[in-house]
N, C-alpha and C positions, 0 to 999 in steps of 0.2 A: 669708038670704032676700032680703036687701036686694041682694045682688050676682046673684042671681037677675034681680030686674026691672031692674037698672042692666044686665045682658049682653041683656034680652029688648030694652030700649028700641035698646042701641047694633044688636043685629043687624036690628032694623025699618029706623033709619037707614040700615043697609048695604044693605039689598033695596032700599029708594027710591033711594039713590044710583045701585045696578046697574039699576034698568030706564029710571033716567033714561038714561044711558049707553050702554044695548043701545036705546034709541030714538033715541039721537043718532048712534050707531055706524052704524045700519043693517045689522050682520051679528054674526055671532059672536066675529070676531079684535078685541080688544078690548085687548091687550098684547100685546108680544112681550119674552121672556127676553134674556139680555146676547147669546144665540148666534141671537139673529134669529131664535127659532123662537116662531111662535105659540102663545100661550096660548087655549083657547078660555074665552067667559063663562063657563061653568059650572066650569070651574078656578080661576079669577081671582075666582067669586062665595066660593069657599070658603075661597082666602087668604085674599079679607079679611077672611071671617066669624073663621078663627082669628085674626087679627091684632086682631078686635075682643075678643075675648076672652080675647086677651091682656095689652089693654089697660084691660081690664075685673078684671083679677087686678091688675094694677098699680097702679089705685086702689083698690083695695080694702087690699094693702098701706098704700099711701102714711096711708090713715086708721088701721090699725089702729097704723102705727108713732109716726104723731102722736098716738095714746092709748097708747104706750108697752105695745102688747100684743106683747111680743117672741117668747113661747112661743107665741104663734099664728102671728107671722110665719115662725120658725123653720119650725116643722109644716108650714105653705102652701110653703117654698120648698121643704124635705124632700119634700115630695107631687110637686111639678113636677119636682125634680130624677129622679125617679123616673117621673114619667108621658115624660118625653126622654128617657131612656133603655128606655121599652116603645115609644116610636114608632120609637127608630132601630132595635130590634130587631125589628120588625115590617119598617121598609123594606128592613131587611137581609135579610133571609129574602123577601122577595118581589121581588129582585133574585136 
């Protein structure tokens, strides 16, 4: 529960950062990828919504390993090794 409102607080942060940004921007292209092609905001809102919750599985790790709960850690990383391997099979079938 507790990794619940720690992922609600960090995605709040991420939406105020993204409309600071599409206010400062003035239009949609907000990144562009290594091959020069634009990302528009609403692509770019969603990296880093996952990257915040990525980052949000990470501390949540970091605590449960510093209370040496290792059979939760194992299960958590078991679960993600598993949820990466239904996204690449999802990308892969929709390519």
């Amino acid at each position: 529960h507790m990794l619940t409102e720690a992922k609600s607080s960090n995605l709040a942060e991420i939406d105020q950062e993204d409309e600071a940004l599409d206010s400062v921007s003035g239009n949609n292209l907000v990144e562009v990828d290594e091959n020069d092609e634009a990302f528009d905001s609403e692509i770019c809102h969603i990296y880093k919504q996952k990257v915040a919750a990525i980052r949000c599985i990470a501390n949540h790790l970091e605590q449960e390993l510093t209370a040496n709960n290792f059979n939760h850690i194992t299960q958590v990383v078991n679960n993600m090794n598993r949820l990466f391997m239904m996204l690449n099979d999802i990308e892969a079938a929709q390519n």
